[in-house]
C-alpha positions in Angstrom: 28.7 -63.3 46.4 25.6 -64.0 44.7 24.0 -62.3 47.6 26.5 -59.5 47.7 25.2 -58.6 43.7 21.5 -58.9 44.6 22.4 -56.5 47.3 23.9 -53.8 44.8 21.7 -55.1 42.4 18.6 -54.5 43.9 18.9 -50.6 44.8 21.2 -49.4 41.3 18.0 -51.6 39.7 15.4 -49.3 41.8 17.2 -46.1 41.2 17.3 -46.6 37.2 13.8 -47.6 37.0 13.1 -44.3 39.1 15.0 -42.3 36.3 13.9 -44.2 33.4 10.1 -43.3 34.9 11.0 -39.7 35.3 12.7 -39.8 32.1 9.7 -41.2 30.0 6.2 -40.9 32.5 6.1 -38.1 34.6 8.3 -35.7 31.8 5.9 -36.7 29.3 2.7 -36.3 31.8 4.6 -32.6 32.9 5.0 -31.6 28.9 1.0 -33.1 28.2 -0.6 -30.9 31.0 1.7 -27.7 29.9 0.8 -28.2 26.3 -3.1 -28.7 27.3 -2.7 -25.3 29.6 -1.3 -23.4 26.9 -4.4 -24.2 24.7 -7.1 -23.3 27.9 -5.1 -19.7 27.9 -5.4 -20.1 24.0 -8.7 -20.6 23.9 -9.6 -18.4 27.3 -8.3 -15.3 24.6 -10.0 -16.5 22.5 -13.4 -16.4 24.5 -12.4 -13.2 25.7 -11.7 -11.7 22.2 -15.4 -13.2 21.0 -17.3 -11.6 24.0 -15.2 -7.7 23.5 -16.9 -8.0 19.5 -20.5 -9.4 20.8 -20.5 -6.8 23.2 -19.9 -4.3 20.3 -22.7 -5.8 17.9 -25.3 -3.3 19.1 -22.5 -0.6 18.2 -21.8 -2.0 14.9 -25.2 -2.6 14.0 -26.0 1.1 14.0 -22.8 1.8 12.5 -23.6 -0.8 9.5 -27.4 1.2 9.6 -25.9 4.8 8.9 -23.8 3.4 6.4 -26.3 1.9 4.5 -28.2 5.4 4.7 -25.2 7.0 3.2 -24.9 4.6 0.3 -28.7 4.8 -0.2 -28.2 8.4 -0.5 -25.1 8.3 -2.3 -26.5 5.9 -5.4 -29.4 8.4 -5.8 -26.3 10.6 -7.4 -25.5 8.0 -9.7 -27.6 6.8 -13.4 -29.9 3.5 -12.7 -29.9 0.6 -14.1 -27.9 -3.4 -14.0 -25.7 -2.7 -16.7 -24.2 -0.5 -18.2 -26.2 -0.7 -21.5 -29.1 0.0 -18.8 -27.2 3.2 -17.3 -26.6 4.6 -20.9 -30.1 4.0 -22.3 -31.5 5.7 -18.9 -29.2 8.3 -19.7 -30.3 8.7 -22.7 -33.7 8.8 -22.4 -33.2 11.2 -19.4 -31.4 13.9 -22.0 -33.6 12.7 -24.8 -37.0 13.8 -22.2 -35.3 17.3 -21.1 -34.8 18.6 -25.0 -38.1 17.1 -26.3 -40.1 18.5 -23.4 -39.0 21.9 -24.0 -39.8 22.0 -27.9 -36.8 20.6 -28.8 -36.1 17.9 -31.5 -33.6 15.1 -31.5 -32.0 14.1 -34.7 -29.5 11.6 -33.7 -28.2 9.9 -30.8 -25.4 7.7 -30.1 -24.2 5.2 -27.0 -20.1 6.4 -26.5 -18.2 3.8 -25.7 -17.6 3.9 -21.1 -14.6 4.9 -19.5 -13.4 3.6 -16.1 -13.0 5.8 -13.4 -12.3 3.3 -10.7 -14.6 0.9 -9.2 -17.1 3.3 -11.3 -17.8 3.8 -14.8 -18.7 6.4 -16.6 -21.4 6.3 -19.5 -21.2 9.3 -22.2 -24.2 10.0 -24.7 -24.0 12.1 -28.0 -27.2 13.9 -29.0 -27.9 15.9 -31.8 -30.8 18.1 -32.3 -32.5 21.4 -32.8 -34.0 23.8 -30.3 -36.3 26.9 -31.1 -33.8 29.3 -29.2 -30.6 29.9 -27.1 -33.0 30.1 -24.2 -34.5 26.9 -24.2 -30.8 25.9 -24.8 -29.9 27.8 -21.4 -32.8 25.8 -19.7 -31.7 22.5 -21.1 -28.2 22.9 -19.8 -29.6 24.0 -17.0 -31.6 21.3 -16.2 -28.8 18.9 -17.2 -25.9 19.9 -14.9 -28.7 20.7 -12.0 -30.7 17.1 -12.0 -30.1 14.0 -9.6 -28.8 11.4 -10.8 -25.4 13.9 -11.8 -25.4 14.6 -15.8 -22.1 16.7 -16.8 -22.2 18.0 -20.7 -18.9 17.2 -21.2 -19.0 18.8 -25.1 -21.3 21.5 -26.5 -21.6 22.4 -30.1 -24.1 25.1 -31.3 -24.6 26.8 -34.2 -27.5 29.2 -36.4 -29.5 26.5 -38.4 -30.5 29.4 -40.9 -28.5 32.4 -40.7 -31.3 34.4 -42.6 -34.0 33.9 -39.5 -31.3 33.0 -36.6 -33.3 31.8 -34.0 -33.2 28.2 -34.2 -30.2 26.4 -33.2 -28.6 23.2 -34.2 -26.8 21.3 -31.1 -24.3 18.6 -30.7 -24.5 17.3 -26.8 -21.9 15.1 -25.2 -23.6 14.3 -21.7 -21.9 11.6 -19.2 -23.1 10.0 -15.6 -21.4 7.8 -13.6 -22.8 4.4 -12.9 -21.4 1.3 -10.8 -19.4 -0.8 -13.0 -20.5 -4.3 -13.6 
């Protein structure tokens, strides 16, 4: 009998260590060398994905180049300077140079407090001052809404300084440009 059980023993012994090593080994080893495929096709995009955008870098580096020109270009329309204290007093000094240098006098002048207009601001200056005629005022407005960086006279207030001899002219300007804001 004791033979008999070894017999029967012996092969149902055999055939559950077979399943018990498909069941824990060669699943496991089957499930590890899927896994490690899926990251080679993973990683294979990948590669695949990095050479299509070096490829392009000669493409993308003259893109990057033009649009560098146009931004270049494109600050040239708006007032200099690191701050915006910096963009009004360049503003200033810019309306300030085109009423003095055509005989005009400045009286006053006054920072106005900027206004957001997006990712840009604008900066407003109030001048007032005298000029010897309406011409010289036609030249200095002019001047203003013609120049680079872009000046707009956002108020204008004129009037006969003496009405007896009415040929100079008292002014009130509100002039604004748009800098970056920071």
């Amino acid at each position: 009998m004791n033979k008999k059980r070894i017999l029967v023993a012996l092969p149902l012994l055999t055939i559950l260590a077979a399943l018990a090593f498909y069941e824990y080994v060669y699943l496991q080893i089957k499930a590890d060398i899927a896994s490690v495929k899926e990251a080679q096709a993973a990683k294979a995009g990948s590669l695949q994905k990095y050479l299509a955008f070096v490829a392009r870098k000669p493409e993308l580096e003259a893109r990057l180049t033009e649009l560098r020109e146009i931004v270049k270009a494109d600050e040239s329309k708006l007032l200099s300077g690191d701050t915006l204290s910096l963009a009004a007093a360049s503003l200033q000094t810019t309306v300030k140079g085109m009423i003095t240098s055509r005989n005009g006098t400045i009286s006053s002048e006054r920072v106005e407090k900027p206004e957001d207009l997006g990712k840009f601001k604008v900066v407003s200056v109030s001048i007032d001052g005298v000029v010897p005629d309406a011409r010289v005022l036609s030249d200095v407005l002019y001047a203003m809404e013609t120049q680079t960086p872009y000046l707009a006279v956002r108020e204008l207030d004129a009037r006969v300084r003496n009405f007896t001899q009415p040929r100079e002219l008292m002014i009130r300007l509100k002039v604004s440009g748009i800098t970056r804001g920071k």
